[in-house]
Z-matrix of the N, CA and C atoms (Angstrom, degrees):
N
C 1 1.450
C 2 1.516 1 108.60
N 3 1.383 2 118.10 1 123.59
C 4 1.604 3 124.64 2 -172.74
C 5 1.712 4 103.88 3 -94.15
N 6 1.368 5 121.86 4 12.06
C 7 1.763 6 108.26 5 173.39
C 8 1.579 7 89.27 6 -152.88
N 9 1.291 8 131.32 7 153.29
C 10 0.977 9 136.69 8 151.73
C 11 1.807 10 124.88 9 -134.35
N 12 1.304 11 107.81 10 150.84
C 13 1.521 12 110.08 11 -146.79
C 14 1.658 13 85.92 12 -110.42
N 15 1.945 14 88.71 13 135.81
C 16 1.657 15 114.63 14 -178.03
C 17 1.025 16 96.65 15 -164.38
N 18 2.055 17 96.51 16 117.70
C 19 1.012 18 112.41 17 -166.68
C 20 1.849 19 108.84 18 -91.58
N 21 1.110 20 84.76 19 156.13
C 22 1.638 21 98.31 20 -172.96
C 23 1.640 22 102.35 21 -94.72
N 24 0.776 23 136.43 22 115.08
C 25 1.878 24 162.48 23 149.29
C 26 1.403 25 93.27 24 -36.98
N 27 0.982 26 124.48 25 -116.41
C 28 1.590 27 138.88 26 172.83
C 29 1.364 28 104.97 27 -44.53
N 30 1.202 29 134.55 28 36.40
C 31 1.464 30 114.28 29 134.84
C 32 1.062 31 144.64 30 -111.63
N 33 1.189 32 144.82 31 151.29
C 34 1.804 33 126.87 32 -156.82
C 35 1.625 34 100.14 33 -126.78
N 36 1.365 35 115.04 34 16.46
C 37 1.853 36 107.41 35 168.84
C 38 1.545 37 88.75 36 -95.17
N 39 1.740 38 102.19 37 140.12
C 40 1.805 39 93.32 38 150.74
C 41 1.600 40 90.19 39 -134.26
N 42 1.107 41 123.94 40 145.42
C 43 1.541 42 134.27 41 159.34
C 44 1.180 43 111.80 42 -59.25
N 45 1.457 44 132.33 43 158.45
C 46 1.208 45 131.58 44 -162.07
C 47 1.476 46 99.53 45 -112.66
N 48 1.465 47 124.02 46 7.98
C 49 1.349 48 124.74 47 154.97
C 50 1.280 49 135.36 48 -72.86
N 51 1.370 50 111.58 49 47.20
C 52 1.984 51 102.30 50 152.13
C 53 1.277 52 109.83 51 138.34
N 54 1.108 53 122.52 52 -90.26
C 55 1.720 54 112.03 53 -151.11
C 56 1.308 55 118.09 54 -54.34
N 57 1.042 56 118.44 55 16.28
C 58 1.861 57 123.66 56 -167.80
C 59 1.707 58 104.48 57 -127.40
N 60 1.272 59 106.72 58 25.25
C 61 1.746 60 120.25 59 -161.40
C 62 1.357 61 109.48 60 17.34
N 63 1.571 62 129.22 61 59.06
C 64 1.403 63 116.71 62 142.76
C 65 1.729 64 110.05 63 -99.54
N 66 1.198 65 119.21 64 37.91
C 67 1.239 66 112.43 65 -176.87
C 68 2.138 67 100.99 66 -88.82
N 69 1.597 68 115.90 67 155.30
C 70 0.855 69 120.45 68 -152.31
C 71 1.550 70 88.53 69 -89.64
N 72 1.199 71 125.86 70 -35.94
C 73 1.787 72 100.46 71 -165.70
C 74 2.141 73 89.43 72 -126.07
N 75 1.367 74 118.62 73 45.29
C 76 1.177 75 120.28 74 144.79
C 77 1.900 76 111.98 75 64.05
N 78 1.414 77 91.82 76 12.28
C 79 2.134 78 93.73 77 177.66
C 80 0.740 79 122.39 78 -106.62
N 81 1.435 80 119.68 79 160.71
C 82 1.187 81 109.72 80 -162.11
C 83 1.370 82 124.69 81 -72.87
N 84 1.611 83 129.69 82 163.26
C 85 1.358 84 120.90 83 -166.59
C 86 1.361 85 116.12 84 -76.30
N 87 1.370 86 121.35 85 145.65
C 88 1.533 87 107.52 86 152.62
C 89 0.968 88 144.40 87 -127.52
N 90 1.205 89 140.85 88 -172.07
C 91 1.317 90 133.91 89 -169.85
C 92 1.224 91 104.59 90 -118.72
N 93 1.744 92 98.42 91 171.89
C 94 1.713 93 108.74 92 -176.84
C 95 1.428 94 111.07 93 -75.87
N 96 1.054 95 128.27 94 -19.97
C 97 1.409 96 111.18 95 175.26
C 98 1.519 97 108.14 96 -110.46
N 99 1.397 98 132.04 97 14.42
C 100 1.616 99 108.08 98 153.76
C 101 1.279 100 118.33 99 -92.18
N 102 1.323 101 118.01 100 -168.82
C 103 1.719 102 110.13 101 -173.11
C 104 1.456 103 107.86 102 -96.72
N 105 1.828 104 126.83 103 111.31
C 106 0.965 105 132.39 104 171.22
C 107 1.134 106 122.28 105 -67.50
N 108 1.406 107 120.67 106 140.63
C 109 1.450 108 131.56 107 158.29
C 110 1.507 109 115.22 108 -8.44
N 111 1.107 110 147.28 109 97.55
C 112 1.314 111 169.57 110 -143.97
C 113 1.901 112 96.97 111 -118.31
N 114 1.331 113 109.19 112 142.55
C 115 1.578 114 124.18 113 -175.45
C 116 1.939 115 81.42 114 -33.11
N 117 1.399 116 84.95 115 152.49
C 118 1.650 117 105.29 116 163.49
C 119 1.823 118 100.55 117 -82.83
N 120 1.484 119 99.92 118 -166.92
C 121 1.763 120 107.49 119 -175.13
C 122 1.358 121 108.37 120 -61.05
N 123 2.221 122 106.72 121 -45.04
C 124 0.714 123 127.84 122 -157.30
C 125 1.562 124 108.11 123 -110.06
N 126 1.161 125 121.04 124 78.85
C 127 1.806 126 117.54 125 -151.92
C 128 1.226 127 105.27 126 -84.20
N 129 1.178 128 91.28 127 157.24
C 130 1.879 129 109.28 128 -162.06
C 131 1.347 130 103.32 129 -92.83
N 132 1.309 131 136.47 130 143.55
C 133 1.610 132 142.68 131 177.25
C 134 1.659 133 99.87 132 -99.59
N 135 1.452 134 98.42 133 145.48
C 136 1.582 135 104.53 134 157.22
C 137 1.347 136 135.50 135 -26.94
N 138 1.231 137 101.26 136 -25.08
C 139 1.777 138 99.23 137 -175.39
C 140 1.599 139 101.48 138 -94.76
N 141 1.469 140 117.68 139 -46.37
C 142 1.365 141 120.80 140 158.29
C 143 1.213 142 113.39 141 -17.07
N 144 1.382 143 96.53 142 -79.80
C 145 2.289 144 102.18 143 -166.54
C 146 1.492 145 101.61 144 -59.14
N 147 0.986 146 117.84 145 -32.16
C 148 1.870 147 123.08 146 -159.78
C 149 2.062 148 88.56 147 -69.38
N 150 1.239 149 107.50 148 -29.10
C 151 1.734 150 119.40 149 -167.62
C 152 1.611 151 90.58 150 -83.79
N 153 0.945 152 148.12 151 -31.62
C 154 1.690 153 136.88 152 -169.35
C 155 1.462 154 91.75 153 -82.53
N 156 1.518 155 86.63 154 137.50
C 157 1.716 156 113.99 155 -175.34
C 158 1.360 157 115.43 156 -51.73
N 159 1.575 158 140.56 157 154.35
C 160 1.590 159 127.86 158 -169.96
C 161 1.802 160 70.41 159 -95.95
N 162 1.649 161 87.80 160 154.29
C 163 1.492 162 103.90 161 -172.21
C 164 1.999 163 88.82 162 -134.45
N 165 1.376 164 112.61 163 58.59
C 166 1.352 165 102.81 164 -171.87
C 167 2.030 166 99.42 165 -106.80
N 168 1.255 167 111.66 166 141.64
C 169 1.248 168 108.82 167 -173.24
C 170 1.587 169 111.62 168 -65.52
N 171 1.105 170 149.72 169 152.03
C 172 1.779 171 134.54 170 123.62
C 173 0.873 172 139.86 171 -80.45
N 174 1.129 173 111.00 172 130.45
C 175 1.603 174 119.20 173 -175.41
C 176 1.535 175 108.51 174 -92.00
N 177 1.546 176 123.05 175 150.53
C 178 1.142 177 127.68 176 143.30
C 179 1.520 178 125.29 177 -48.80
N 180 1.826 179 117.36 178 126.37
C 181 1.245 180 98.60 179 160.14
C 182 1.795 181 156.91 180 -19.29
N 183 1.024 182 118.45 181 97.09
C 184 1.884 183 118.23 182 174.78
C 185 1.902 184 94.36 183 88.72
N 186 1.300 185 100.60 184 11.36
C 187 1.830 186 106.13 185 154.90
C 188 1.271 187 113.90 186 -55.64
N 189 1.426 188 132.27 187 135.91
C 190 1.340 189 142.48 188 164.75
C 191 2.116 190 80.43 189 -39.32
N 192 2.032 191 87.92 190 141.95
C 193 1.624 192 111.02 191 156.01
C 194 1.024 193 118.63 192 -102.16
N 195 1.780 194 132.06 193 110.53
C 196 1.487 195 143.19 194 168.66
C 197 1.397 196 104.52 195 -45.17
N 198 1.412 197 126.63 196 50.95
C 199 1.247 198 98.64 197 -171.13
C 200 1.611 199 109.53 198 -85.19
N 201 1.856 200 101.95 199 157.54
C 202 1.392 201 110.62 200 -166.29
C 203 1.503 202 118.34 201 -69.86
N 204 1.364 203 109.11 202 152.65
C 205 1.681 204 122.08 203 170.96
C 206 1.539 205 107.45 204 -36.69
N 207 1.913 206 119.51 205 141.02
C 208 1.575 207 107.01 206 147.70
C 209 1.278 208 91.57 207 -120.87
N 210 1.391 209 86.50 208 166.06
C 211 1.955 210 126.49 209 -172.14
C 212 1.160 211 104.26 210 -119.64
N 213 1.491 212 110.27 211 147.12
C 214 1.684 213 108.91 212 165.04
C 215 1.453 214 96.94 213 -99.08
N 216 1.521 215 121.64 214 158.80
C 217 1.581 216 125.85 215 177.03
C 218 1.471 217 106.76 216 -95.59
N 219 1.593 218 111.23 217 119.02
C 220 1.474 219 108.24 218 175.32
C 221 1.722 220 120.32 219 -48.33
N 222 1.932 221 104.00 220 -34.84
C 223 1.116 222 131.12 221 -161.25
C 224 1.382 223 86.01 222 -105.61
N 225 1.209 224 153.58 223 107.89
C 226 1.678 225 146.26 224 158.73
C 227 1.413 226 106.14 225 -82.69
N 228 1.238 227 110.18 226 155.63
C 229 1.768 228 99.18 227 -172.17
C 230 1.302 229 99.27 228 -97.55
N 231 1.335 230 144.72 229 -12.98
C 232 1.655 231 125.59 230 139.67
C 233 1.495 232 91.54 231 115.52
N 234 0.923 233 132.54 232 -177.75
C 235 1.484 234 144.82 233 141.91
C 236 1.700 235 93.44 234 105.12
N 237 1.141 236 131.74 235 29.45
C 238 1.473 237 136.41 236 -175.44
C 239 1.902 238 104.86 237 78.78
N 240 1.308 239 108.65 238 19.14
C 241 1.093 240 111.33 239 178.11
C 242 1.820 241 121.57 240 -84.08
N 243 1.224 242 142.03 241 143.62
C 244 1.329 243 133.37 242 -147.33
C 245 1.924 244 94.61 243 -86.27
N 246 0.997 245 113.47 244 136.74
C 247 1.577 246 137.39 245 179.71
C 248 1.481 247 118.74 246 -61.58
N 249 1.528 248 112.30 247 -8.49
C 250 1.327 249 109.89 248 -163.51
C 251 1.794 250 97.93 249 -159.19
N 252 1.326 251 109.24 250 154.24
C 253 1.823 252 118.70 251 174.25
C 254 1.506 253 104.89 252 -151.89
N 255 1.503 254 101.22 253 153.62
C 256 1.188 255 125.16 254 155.09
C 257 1.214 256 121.85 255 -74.27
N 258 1.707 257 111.35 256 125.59
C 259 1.454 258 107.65 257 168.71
C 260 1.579 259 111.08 258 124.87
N 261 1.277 260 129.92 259 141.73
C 262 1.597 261 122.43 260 -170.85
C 263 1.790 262 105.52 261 -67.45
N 264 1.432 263 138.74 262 -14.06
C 265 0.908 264 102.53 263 174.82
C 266 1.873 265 109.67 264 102.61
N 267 1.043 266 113.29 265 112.71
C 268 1.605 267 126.81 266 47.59
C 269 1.570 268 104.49 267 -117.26
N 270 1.406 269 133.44 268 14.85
C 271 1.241 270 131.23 269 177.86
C 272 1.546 271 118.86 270 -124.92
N 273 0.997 272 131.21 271 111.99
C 274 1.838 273 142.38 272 -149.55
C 275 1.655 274 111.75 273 -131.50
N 276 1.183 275 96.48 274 142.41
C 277 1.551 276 97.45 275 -163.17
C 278 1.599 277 82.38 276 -119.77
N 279 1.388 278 104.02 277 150.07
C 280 1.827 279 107.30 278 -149.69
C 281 1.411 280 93.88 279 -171.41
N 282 1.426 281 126.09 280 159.35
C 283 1.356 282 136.20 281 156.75
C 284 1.933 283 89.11 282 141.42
N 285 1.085 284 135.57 283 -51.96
C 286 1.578 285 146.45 284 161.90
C 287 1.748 286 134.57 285 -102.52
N 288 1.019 287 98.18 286 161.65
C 289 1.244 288 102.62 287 -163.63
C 290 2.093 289 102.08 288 -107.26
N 291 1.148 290 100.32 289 10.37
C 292 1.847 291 118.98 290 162.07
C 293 1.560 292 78.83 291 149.18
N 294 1.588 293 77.26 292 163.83
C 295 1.730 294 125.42 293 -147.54
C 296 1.397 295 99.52 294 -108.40
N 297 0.966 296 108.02 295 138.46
C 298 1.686 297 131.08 296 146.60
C 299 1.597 298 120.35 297 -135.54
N 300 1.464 299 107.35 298 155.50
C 301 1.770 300 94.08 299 -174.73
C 302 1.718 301 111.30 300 -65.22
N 303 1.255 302 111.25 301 150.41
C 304 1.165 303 125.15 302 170.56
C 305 1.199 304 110.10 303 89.86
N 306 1.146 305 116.20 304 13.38
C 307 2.133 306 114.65 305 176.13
C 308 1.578 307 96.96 306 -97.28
N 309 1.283 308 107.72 307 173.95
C 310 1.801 309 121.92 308 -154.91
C 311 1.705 310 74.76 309 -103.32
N 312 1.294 311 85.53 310 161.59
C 313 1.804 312 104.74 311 -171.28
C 314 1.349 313 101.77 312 -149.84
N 315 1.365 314 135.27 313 166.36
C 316 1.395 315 149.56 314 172.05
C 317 1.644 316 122.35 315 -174.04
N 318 1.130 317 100.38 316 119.31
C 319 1.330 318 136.32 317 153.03
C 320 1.507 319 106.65 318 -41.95
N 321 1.454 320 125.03 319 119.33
C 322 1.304 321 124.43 320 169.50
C 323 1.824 322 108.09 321 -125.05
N 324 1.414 323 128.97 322 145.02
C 325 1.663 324 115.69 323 156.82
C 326 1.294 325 90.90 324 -139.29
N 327 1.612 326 80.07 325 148.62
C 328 2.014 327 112.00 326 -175.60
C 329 1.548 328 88.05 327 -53.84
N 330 1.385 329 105.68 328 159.37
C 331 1.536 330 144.06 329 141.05
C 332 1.280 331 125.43 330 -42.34
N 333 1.430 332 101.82 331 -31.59
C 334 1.403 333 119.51 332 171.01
C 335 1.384 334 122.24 333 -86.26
N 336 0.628 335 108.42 334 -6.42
C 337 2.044 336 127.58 335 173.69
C 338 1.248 337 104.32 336 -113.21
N 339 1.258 338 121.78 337 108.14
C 340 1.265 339 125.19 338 162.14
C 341 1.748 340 132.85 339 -116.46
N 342 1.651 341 101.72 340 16.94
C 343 1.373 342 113.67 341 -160.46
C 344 1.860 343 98.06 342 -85.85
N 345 0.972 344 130.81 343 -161.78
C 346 1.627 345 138.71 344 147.65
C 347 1.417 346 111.17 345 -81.43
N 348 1.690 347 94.05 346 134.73
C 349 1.544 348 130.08 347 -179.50
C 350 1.373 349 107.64 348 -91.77
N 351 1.094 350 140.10 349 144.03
C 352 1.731 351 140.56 350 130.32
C 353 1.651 352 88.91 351 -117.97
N 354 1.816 353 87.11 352 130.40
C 355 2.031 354 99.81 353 148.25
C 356 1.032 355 108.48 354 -112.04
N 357 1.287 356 117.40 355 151.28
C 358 1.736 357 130.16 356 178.15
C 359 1.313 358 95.10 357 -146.93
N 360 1.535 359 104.63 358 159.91
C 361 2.012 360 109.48 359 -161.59
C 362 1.651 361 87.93 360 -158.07
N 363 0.953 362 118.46 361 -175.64
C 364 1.441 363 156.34 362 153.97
C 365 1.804 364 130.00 363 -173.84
N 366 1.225 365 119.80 364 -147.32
C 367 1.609 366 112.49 365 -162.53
C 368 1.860 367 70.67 366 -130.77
N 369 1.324 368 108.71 367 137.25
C 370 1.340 369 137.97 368 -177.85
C 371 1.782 370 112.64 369 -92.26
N 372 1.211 371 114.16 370 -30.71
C 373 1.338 372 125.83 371 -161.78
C 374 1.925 373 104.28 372 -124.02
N 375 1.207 374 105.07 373 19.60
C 376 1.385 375 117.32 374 -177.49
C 377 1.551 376 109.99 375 166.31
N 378 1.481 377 110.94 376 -169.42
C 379 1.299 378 118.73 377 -170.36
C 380 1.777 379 114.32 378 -112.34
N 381 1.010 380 119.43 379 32.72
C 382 1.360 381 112.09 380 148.21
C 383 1.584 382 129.96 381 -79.11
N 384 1.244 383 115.84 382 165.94
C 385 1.668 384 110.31 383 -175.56
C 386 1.495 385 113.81 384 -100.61
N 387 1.017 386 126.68 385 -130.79
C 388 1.448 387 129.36 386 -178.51
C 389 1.353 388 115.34 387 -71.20
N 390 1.297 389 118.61 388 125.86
C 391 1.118 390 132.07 389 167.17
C 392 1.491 391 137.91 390 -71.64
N 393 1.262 392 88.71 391 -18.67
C 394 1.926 393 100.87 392 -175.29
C 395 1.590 394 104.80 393 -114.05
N 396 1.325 395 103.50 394 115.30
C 397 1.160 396 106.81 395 -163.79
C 398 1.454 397 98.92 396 -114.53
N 399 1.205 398 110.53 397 129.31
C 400 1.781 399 117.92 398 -170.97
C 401 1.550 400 103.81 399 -102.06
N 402 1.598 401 99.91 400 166.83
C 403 1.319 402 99.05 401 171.89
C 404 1.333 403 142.97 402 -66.87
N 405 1.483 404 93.92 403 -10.42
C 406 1.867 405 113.21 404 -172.68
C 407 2.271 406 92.03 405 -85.04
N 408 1.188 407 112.52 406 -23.25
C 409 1.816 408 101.36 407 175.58
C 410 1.550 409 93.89 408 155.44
N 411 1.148 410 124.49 409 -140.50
C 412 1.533 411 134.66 410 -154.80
C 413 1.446 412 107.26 411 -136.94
N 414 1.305 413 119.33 412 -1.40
C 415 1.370 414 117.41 413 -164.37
C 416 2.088 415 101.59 414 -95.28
N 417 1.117 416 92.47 415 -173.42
C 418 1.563 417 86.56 416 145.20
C 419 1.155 418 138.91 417 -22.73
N 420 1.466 419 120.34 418 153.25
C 421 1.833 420 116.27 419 -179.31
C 422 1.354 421 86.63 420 -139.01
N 423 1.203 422 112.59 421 146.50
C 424 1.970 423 122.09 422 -173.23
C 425 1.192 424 83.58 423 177.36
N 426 1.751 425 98.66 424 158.97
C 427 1.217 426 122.10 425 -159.10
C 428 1.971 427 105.25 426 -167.44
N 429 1.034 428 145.12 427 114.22
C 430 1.219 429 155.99 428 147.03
C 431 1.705 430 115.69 429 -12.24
N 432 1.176 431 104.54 430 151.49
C 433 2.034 432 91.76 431 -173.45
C 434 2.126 433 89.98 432 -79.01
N 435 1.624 434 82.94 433 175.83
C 436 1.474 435 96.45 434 -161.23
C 437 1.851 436 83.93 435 -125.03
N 438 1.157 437 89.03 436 -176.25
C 439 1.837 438 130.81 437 160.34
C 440 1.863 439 98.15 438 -61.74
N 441 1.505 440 91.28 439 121.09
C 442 1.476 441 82.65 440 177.56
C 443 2.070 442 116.29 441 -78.77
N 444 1.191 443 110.43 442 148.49
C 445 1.421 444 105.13 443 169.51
C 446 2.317 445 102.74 444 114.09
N 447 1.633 446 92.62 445 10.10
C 448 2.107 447 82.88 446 -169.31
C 449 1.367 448 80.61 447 -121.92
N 450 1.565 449 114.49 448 157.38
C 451 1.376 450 131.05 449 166.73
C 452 1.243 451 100.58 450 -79.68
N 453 1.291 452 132.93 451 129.50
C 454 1.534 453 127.06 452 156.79
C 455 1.770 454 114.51 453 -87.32
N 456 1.515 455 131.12 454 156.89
C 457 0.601 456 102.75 455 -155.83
C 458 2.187 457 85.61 456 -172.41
N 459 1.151 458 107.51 457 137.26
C 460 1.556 459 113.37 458 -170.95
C 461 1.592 460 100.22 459 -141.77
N 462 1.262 461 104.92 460 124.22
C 463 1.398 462 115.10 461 172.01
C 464 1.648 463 123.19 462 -80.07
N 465 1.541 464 119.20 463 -160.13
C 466 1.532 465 109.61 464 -175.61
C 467 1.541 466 111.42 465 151.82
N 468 1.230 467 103.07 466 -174.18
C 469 1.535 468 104.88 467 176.71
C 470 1.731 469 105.31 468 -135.23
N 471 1.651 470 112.37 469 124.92
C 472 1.917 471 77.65 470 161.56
C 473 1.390 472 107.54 471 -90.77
N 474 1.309 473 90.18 472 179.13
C 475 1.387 474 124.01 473 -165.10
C 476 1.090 475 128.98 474 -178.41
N 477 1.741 476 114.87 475 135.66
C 478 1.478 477 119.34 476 -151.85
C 479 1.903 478 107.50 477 140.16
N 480 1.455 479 106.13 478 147.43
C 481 1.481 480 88.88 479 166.74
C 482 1.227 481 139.66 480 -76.48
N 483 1.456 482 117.23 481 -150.15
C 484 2.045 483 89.46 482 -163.52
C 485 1.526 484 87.14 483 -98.58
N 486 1.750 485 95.78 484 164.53
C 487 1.760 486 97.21 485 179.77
C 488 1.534 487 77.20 486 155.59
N 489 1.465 488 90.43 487 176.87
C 490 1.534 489 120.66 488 -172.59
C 491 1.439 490 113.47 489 -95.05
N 492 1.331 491 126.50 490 128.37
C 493 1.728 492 119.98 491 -157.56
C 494 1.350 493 97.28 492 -131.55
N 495 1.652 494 120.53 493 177.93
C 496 1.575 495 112.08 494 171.46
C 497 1.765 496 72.76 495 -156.64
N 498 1.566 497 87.89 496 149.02
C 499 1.540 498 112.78 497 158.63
C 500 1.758 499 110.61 498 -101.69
N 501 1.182 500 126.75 499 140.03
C 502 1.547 501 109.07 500 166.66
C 503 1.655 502 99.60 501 -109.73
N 504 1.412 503 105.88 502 132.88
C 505 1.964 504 96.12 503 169.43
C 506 1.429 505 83.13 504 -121.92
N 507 1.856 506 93.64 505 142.81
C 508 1.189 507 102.43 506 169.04
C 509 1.942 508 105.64 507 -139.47
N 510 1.264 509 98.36 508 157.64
C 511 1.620 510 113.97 509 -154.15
C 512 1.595 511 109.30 510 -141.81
N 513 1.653 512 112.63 511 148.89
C 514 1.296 513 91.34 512 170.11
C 515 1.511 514 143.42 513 -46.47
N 516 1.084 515 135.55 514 90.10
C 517 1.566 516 130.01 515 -166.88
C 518 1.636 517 112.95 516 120.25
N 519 1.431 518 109.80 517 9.60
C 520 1.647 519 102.14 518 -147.25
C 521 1.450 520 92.90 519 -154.77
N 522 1.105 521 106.90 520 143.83
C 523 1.514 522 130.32 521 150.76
C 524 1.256 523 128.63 522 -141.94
N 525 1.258 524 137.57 523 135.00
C 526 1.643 525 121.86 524 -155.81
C 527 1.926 526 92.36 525 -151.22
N 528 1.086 527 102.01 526 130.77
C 529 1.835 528 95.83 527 161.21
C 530 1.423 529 119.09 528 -111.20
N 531 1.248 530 125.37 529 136.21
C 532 1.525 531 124.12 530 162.89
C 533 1.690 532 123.70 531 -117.63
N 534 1.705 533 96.96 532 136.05
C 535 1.525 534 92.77 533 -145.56
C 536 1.880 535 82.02 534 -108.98
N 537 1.238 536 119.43 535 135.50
C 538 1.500 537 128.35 536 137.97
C 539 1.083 538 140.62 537 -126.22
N 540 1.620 539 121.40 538 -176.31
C 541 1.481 540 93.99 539 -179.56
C 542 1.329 541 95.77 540 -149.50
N 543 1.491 542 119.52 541 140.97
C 544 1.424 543 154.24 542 -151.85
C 545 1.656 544 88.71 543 -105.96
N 546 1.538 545 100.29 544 99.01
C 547 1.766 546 131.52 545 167.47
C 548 1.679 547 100.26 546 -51.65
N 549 1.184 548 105.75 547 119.52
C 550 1.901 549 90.54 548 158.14
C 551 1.287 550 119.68 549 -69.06
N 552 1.677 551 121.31 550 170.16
C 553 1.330 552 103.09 551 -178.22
C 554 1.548 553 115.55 552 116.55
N 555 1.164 554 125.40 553 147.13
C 556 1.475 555 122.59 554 165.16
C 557 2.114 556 112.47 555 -81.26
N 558 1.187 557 85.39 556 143.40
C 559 1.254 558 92.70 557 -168.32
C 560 2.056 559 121.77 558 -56.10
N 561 1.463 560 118.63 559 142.07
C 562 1.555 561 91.42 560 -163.14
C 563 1.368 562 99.06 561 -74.39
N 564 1.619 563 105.00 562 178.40
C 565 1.410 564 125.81 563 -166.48
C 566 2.026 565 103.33 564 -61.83
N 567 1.400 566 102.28 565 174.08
C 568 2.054 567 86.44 566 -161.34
C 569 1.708 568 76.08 567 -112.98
């Protein structure tokens, strides 16, 4: 087994990918080091996945946040890159260990996934939209399949007030949500 899962006590991010069944097509979760769902026969393009409906739950205001499981990566993708993500996988939202607005954020996908990504998010516990705002703008984050065997990986800031949020990434074969939640407050000292 190339990832193994340890759960964090004190942490308040959960990805909206899986073990808490808000996942969009109900499979099981995975991790960064087993072999993810790989393009179907008939592989889906960016505009495809970006076209499947957001399947993110709402919550009532000051509702408990499902937030998603983190994992440490047996396999870390190295390069000053963070060792561990929220979320079943193969797509993990990573850079902190809980959120406040204005901290750096990142998007990670296994090595083992090499098909095309779209993430899409909004605020779960109210009406704001995406919270993770990348360097390419505020909208969506998608990306084309790669070379099998590289972490892909998009940086950012969140942002937004505090509350409970979900990203949805969806992939050929896959849909996964990861839920966190954005602390009010200035962020504590590093």
């Amino acid at each position: 087994m190339w990832c193994s899962v340890v759960p964090r006590g004190s942490v308040r991010v959960a990805l909206v990918f899986a073990t808490i069944g808000l996942t969009g097509c109900g499979a099981a979760p995975q991790t960064a080091g087993t072999p993810a769902t790989g393009p179907t026969a008939s592989p889906e393009s960016v505009a495809s996945l970006g076209a499947r409906p957001l399947k993110l739950p709402a919550l009532q205001p000051n509702s408990p946040c499902p937030i998603s499981a983190g994992q440490d990566f047996a396999n870390p993708p190295g390069h000053k890159l963070p060792g561990y993500g929220f979320g079943p996988g193969p797509v993990f939202l990573t850079g902190q260990t809980e959120w406040h607005s204005g901290e750096y954020a990142m998007i990670l996908v296994s090595p083992y996934y090499n098909g095309p990504v779209v993430v899409r998010g909004r605020q779960l516990d109210g009406t704001n939209g995406m919270a993770f705002h990348a360097q390419q703008g505020t909208g969506n984050i998608s990306d084309g399949a790669v070379a099998p065997g590289q972490w892909r990986s998009w940086d950012g800031m969140i942002s937004g007030p505090a509350g409970c949020y979900g990203l949805q990434a969806d992939g050929a074969g896959f849909s996964e949500t990861i839920v966190f939640n954005i602390n009010s407050g200035p962020p504590p000292p590093a």
